[in-house]
TIZALO-156864 format. One record per residue (C-alpha): residue number from 1; x, y, z. Coordinates in pm, 1 decimal. Layout:
// residues N
<node num="NUM" xx="X" yy="Y" zz="Z"/>
...
END
This chain:
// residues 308
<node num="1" xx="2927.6" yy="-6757.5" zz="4257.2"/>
<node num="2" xx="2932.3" yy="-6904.3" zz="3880.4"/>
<node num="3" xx="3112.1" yy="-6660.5" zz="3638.5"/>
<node num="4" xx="2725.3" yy="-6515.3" zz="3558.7"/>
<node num="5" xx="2621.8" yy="-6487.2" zz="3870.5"/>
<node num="6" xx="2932.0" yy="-6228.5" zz="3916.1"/>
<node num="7" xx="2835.3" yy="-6078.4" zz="3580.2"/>
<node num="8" xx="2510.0" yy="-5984.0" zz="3697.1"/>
<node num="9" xx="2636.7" yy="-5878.8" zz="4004.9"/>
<node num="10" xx="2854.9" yy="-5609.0" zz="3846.0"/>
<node num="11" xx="2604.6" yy="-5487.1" zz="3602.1"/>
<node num="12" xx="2392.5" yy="-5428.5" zz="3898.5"/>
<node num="13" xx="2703.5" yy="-5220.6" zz="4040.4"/>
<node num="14" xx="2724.2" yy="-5044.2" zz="3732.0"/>
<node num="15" xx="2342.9" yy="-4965.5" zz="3669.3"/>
<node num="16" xx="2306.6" yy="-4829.6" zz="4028.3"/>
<node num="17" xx="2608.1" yy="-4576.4" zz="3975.2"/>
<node num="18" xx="2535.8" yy="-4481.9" zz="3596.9"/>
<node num="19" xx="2194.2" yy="-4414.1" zz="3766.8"/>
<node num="20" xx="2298.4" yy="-4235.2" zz="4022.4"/>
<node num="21" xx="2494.7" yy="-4029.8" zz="3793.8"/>
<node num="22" xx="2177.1" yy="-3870.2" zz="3615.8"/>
<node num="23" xx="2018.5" yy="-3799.1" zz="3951.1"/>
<node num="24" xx="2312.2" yy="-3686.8" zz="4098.2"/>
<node num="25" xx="2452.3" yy="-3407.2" zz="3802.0"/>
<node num="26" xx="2065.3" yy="-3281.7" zz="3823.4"/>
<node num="27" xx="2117.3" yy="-3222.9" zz="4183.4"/>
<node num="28" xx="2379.3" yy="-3017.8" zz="4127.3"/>
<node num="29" xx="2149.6" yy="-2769.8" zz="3987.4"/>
<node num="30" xx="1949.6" yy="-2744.2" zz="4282.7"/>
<node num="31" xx="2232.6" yy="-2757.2" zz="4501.9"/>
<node num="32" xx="2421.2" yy="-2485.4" zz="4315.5"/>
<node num="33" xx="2717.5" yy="-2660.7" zz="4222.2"/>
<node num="34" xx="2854.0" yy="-2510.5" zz="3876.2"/>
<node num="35" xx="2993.4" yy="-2757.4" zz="3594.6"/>
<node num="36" xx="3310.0" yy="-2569.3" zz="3612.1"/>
<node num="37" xx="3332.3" yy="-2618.9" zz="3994.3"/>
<node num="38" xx="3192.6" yy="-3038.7" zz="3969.3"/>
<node num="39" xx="3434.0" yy="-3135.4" zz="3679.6"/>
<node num="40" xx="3738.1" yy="-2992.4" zz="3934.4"/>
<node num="41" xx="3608.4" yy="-3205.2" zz="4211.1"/>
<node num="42" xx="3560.0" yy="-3493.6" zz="4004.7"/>
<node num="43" xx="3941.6" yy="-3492.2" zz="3840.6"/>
<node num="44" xx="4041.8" yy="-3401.8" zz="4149.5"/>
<node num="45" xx="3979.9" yy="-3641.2" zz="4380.1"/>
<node num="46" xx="4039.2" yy="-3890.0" zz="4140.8"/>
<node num="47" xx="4334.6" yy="-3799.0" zz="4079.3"/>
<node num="48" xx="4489.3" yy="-3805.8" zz="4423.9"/>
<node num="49" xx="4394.7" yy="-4157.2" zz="4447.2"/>
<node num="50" xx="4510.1" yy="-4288.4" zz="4104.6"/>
<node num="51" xx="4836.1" yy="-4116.9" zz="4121.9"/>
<node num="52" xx="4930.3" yy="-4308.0" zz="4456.6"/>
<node num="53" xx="4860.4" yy="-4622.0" zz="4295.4"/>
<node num="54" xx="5042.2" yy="-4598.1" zz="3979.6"/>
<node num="55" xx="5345.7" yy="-4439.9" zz="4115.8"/>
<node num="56" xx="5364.5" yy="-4707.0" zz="4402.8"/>
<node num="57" xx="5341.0" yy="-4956.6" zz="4124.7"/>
<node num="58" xx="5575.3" yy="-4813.1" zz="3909.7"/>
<node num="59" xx="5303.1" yy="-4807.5" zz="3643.0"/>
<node num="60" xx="5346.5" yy="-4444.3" zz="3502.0"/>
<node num="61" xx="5507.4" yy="-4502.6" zz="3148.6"/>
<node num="62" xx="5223.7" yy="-4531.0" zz="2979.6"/>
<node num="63" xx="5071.6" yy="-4218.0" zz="3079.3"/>
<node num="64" xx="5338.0" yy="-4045.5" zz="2800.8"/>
<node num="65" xx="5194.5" yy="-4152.7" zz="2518.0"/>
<node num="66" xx="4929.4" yy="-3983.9" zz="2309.2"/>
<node num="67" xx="4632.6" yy="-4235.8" zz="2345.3"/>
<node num="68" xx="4590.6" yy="-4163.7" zz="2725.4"/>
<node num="69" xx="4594.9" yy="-3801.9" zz="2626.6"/>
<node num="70" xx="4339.2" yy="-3760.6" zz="2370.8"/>
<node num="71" xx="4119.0" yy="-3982.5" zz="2540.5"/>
<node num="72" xx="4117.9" yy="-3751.5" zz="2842.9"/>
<node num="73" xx="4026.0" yy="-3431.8" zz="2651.5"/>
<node num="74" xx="3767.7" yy="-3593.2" zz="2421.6"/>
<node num="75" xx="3614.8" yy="-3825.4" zz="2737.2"/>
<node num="76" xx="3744.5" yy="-3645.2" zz="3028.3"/>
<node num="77" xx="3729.5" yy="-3274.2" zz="3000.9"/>
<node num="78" xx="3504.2" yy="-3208.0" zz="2718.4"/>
<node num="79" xx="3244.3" yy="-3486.2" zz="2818.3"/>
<node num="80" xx="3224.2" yy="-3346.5" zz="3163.2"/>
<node num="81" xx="3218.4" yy="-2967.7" zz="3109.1"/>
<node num="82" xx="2934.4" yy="-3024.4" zz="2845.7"/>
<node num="83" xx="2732.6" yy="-3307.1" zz="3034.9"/>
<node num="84" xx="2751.9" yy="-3161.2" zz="3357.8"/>
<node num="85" xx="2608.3" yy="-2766.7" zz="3184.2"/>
<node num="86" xx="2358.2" yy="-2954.3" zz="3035.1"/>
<node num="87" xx="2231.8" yy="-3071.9" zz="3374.5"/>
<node num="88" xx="2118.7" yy="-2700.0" zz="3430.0"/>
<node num="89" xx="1944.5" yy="-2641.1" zz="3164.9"/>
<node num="90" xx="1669.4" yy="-2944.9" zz="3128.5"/>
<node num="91" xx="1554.6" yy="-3222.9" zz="3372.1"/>
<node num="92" xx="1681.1" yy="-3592.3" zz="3409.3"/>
<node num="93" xx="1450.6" yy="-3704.8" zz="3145.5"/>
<node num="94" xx="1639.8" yy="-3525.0" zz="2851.6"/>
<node num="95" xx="1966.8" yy="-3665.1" zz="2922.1"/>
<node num="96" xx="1818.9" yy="-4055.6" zz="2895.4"/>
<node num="97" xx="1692.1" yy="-3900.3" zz="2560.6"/>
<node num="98" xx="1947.0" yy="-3676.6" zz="2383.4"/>
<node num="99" xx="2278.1" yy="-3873.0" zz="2625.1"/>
<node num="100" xx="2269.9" yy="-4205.1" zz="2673.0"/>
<node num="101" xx="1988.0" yy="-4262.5" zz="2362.0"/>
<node num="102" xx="2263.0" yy="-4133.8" zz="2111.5"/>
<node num="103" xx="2517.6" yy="-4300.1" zz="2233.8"/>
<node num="104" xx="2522.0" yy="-4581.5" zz="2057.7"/>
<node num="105" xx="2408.9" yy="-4370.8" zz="1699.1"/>
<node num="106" xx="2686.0" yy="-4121.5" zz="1769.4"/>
<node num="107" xx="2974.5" yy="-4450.8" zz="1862.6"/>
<node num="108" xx="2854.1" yy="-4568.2" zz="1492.1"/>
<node num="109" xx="2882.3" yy="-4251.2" zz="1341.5"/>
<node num="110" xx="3251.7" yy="-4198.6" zz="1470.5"/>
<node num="111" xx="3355.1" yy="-4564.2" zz="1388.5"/>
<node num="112" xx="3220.8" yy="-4493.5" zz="1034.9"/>
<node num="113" xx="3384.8" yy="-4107.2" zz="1018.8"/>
<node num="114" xx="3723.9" yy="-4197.8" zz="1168.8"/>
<node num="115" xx="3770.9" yy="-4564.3" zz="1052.5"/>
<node num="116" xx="3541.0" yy="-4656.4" zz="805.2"/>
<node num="117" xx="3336.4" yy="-4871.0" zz="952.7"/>
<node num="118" xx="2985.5" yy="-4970.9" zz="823.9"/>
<node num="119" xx="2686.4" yy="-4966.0" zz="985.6"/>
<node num="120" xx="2514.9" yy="-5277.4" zz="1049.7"/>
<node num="121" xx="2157.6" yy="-5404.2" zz="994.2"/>
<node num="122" xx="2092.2" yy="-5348.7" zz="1352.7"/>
<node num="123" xx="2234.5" yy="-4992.8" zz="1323.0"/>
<node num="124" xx="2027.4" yy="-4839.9" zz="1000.5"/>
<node num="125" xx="1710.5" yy="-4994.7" zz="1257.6"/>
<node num="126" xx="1783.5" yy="-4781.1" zz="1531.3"/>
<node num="127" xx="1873.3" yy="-4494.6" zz="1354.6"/>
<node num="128" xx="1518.1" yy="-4508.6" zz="1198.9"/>
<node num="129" xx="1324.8" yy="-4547.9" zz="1543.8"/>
<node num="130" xx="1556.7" yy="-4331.0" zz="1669.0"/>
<node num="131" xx="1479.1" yy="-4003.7" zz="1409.4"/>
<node num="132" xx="1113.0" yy="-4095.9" zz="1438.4"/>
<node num="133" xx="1093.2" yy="-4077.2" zz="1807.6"/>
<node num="134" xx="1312.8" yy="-3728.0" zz="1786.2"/>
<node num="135" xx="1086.2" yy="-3563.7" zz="1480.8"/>
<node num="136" xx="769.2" yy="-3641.2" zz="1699.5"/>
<node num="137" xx="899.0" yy="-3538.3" zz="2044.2"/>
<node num="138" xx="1042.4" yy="-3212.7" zz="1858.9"/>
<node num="139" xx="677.0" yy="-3130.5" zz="1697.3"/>
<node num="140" xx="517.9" yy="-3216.9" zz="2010.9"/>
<node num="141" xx="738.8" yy="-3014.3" zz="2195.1"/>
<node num="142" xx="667.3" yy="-2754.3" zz="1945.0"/>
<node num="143" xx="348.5" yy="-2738.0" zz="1977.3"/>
<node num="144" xx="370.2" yy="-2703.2" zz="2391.7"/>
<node num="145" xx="612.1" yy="-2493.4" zz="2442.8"/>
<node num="146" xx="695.7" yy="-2340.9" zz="2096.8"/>
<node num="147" xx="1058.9" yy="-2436.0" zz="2130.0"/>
<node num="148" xx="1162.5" yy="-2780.3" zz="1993.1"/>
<node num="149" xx="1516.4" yy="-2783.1" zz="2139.4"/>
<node num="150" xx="1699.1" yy="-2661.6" zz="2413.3"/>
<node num="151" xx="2061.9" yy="-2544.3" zz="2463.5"/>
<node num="152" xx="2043.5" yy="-2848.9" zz="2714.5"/>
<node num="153" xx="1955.3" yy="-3107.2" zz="2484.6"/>
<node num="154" xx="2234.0" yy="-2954.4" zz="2244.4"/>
<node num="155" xx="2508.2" yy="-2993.1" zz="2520.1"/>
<node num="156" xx="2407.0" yy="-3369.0" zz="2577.8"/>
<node num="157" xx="2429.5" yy="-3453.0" zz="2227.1"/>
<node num="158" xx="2758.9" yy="-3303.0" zz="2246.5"/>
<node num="159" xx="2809.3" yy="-3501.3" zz="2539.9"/>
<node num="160" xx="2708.4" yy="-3823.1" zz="2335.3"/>
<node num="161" xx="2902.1" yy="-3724.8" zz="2042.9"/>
<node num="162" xx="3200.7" yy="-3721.0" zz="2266.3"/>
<node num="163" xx="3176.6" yy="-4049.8" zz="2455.0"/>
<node num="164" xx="3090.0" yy="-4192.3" zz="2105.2"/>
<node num="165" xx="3432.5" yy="-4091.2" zz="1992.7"/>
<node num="166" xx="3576.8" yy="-4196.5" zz="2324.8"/>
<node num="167" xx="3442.5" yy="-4566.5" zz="2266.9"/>
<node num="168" xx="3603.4" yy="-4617.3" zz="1941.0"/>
<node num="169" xx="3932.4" yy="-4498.8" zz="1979.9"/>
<node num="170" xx="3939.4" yy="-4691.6" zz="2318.2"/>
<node num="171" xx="3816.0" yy="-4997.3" zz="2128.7"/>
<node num="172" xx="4075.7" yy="-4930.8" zz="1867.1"/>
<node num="173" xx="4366.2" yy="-4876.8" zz="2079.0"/>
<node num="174" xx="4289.7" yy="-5165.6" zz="2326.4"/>
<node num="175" xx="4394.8" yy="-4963.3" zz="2635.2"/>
<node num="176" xx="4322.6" yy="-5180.2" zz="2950.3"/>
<node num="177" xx="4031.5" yy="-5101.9" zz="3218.4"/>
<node num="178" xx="4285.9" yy="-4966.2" zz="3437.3"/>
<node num="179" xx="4491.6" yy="-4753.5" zz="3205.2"/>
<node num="180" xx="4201.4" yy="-4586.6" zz="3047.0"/>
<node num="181" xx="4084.9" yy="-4518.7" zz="3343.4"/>
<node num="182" xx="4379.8" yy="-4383.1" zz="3503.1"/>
<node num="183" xx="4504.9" yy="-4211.8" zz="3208.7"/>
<node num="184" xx="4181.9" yy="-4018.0" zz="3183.8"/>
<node num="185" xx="4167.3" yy="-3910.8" zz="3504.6"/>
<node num="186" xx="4486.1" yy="-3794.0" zz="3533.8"/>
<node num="187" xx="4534.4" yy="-3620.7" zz="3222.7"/>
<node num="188" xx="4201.4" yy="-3452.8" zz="3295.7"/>
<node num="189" xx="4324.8" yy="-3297.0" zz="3636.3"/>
<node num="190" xx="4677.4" yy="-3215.8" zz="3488.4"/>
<node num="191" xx="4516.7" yy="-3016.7" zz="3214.0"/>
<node num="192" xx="4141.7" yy="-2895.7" zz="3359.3"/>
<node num="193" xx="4244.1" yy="-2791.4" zz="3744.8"/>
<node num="194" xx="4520.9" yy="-2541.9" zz="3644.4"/>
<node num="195" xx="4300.7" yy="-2371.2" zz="3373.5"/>
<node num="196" xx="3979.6" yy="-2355.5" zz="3643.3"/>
<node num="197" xx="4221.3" yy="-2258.0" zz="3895.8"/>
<node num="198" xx="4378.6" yy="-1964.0" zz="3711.6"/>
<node num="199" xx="4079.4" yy="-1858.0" zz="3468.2"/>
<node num="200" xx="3696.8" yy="-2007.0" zz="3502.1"/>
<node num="201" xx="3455.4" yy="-1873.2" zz="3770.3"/>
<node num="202" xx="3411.0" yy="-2060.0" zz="4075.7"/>
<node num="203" xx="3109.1" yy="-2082.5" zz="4315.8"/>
<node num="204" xx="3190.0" yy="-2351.5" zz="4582.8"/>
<node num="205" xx="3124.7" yy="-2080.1" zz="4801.3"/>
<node num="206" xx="2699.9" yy="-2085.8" zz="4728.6"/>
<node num="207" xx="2742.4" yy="-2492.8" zz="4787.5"/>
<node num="208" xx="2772.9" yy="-2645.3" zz="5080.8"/>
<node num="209" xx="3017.8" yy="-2841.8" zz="5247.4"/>
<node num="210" xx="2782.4" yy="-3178.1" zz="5295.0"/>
<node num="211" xx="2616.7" yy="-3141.1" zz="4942.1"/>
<node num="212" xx="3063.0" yy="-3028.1" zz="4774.4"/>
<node num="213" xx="3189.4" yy="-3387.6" zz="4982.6"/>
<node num="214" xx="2869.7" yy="-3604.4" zz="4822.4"/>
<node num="215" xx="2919.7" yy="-3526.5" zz="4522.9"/>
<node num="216" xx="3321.6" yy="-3515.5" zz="4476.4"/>
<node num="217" xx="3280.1" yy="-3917.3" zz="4612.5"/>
<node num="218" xx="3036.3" yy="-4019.6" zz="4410.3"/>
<node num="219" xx="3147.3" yy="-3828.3" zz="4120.6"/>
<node num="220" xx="3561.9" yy="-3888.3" zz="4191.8"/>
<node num="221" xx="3553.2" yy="-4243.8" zz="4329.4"/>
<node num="222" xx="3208.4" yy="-4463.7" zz="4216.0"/>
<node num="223" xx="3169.1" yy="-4240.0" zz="3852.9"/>
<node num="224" xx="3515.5" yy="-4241.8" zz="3703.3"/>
<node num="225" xx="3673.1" yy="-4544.1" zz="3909.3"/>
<node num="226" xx="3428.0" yy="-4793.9" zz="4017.7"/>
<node num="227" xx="3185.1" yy="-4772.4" zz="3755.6"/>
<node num="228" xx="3435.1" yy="-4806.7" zz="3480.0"/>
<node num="229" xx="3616.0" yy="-5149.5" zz="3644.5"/>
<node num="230" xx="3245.6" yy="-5285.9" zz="3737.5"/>
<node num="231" xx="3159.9" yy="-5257.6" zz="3434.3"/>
<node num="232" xx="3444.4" yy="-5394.8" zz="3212.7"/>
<node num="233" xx="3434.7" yy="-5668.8" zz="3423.0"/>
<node num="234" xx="3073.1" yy="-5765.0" zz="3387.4"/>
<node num="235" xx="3131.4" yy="-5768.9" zz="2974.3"/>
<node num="236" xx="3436.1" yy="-6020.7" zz="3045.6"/>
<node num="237" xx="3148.8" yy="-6221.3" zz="3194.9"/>
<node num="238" xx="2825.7" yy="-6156.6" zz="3014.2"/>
<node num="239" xx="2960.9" yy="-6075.3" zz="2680.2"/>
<node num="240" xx="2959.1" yy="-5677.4" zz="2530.9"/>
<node num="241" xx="2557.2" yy="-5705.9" zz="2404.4"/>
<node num="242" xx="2422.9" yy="-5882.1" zz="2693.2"/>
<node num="243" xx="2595.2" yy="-5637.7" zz="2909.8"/>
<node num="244" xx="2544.6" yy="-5296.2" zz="2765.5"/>
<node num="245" xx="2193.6" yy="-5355.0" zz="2674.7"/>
<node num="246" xx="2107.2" yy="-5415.5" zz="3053.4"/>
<node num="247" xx="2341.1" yy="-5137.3" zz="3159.4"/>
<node num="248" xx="2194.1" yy="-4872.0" zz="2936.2"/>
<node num="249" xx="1845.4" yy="-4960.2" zz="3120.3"/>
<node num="250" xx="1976.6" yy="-4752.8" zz="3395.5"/>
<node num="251" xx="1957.0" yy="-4373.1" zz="3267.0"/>
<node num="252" xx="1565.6" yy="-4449.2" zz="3152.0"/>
<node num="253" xx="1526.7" yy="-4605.0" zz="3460.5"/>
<node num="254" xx="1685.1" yy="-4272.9" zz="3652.1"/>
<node num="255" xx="1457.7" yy="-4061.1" zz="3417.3"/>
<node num="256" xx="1163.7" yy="-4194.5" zz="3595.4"/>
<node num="257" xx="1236.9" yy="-4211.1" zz="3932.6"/>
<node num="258" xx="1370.6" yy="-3831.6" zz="3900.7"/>
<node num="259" xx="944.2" yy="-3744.5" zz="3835.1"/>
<node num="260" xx="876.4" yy="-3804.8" zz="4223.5"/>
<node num="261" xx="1260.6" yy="-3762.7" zz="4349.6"/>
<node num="262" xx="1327.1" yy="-3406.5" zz="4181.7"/>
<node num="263" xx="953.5" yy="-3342.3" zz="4121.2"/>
<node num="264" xx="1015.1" yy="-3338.9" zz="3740.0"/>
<node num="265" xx="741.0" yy="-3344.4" zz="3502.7"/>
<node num="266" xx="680.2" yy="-3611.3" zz="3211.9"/>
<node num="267" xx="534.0" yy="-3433.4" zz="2931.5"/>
<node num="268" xx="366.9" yy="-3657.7" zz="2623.2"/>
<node num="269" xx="632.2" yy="-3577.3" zz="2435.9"/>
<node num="270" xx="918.2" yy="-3695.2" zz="2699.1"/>
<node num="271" xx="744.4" yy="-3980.4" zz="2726.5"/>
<node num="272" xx="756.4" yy="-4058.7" zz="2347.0"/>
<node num="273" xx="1163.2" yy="-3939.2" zz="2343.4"/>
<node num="274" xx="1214.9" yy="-4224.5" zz="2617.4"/>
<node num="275" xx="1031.1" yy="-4481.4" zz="2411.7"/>
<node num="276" xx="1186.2" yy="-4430.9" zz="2077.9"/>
<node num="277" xx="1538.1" yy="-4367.6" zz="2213.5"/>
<node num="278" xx="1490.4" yy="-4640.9" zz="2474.6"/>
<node num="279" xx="1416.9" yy="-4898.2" zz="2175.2"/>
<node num="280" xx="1665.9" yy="-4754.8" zz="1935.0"/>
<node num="281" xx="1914.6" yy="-4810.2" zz="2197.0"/>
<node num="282" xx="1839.9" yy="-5138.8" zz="2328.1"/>
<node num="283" xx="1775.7" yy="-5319.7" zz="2032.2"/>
<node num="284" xx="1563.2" yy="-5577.1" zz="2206.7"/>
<node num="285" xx="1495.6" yy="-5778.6" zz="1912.2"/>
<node num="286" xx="1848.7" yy="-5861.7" zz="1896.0"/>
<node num="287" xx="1792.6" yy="-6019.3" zz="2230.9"/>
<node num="288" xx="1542.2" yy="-6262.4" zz="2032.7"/>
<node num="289" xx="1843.5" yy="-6399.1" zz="1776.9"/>
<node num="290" xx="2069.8" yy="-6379.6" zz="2116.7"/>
<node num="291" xx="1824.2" yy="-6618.5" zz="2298.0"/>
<node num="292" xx="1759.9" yy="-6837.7" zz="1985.2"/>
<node num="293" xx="2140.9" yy="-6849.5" zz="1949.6"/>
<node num="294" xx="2242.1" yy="-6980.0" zz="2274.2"/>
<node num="295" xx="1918.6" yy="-7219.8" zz="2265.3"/>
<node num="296" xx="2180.7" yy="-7398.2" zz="1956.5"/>
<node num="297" xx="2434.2" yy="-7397.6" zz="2098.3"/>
<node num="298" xx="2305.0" yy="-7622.1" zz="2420.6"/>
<node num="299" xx="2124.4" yy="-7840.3" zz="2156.5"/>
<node num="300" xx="2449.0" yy="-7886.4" zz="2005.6"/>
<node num="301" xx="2591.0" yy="-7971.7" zz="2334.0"/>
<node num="302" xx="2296.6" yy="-8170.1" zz="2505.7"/>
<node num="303" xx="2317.8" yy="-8393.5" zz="2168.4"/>
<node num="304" xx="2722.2" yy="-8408.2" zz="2136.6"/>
<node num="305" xx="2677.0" yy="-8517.7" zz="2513.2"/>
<node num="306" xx="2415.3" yy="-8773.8" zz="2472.8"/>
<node num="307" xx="2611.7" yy="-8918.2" zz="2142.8"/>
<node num="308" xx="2929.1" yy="-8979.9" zz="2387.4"/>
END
């Protein structure tokens, strides 16, 4: 395969597993399985395999610095715990909207906040459609139910707010694929399991076994491992736009599919929250100056090669 074809074939990878992630944390509702309980299995797991590995590659050392640290409790344990309670509280839909929507607002808020970064052109767009599709989904909402927000949709925006953070100071540090990944998962278990162990509530017992195993594999192995590498790789080959604006397809996409999967409802104002957010996140007219950029650059070629 040409070096695209394999960068489409991992965003595929990745946009089936971030997928599965929204339908899967909604199961957990239904299936009974706590946050507290879920972000142990998750850690868990993953941390009996990544250990393993590092140690039998002698590949430990940088697991002692602070980088691989506060990315775990920012994007590990704090990310999870709040993500994962949200899940409980509202349907699929909301966590394309108030999640993976303000993602990429709340990674240009924290670039600004902790290193002065300035929004772009593209950014002060989104954040427009963005607020617009919120303020009508909120009065609409309002006018339904008589309750604009939910503790739900505050724990995913917490949830974006901390993978936003996450993104930047990985970005800034320039921790590899594998060490980020590692690190986080390690540092999660080391610091999360003896705390849940010791002090949180646990209801594995109201779970069971078939529905505990799912879940800790998909969550433990494909989430935090498979997903991350899939999709690193697919930006080495596709570029960080092209990539990430196919990728983030994926949660809308899940949003949907959760109506006749879960038997969730789409209510006028969901619908507009997917829309604006969907846009805002996207950016598709970038894709436009993308498309009329590359359409130069094999001009330039096709005439550099018919000059030779």
């Amino acid at each position: 395969m040409t070096s695209r074809t394999q960068g489409y074939l991992f965003v595929a990878i990745t946009m089936c597993i971030w997928g599965g992630f929204t339908i899967t944390s909604r199961l957990n509702a239904l299936w009974h399985i706590s946050a507290w309980d879920m972000t142990a299995l998750r850690f868990a797991l993953a941390f009996c395999i990544l250990m393993p590995i590092l140690i039998y590659r002698k590949d430990t050392a940088f697991l002692w610095k602070k980088e691989p640290f506060l990315l775990a409790m920012v994007g590990g344990v704090v990310y999870c715990l709040a993500c994962y309670s949200a899940f409980h509280f509202v349907p699929a839909a909301h966590a394309a909207i108030f999640l993976n929507g303000c993602i990429p607002l709340c990674t240009a808020l924290a670039a600004f906040f902790l290193f002065k970064q300035p929004f772009d052109r593209h950014t002060w767009i989104s954040l427009v459609i963005m607020l617009s599709a919120i303020t009508i989904m909120s009065l609409l909402m309002y006018e339904q139910t008589g309750v604009a927000f939910g503790v739900g949709d505050l724990l995913f925006f917490v949830s974006a707010i901390c993978w936003g953070i996450f993104t930047v100071l990985l970005k800034q540090w320039k921790l590899s694929a594998w060490h980020a990944t590692a690190g986080v998962a390690i540092w999660s278990a080391i610091i999360y399991l003896p705390i849940y162990l010791l002090f949180l509530p646990k209801q594995l017992d109201q779970a069971s076994w078939s529905h505990l195993v799912i879940q800790s594999v998909f969550h433990g192995i494909f989430v935090v491992i498979i997903a991350t590498l899939s999709y690193v790789e697919a930006i080495k080959r596709l570029g960080a736009f092209r990539a990430g604006s196919v990728v983030t397809l994926a949660p809308f996409i899940a949003a949907l599919i959760a109506v006749p999967l879960l038997n969730e409802a789409l209510s006028p104002a969901i619908v507009c929250g997917l829309v604006g957010m969907g846009v805002g996140a996207l950016q598709p007219w970038r894709w436009f100056r993308y498309k009329d950029s590359l359409q130069r650059q094999l001009d330039r070629q096709n005439k550099t090669d018919s000059t030779e």
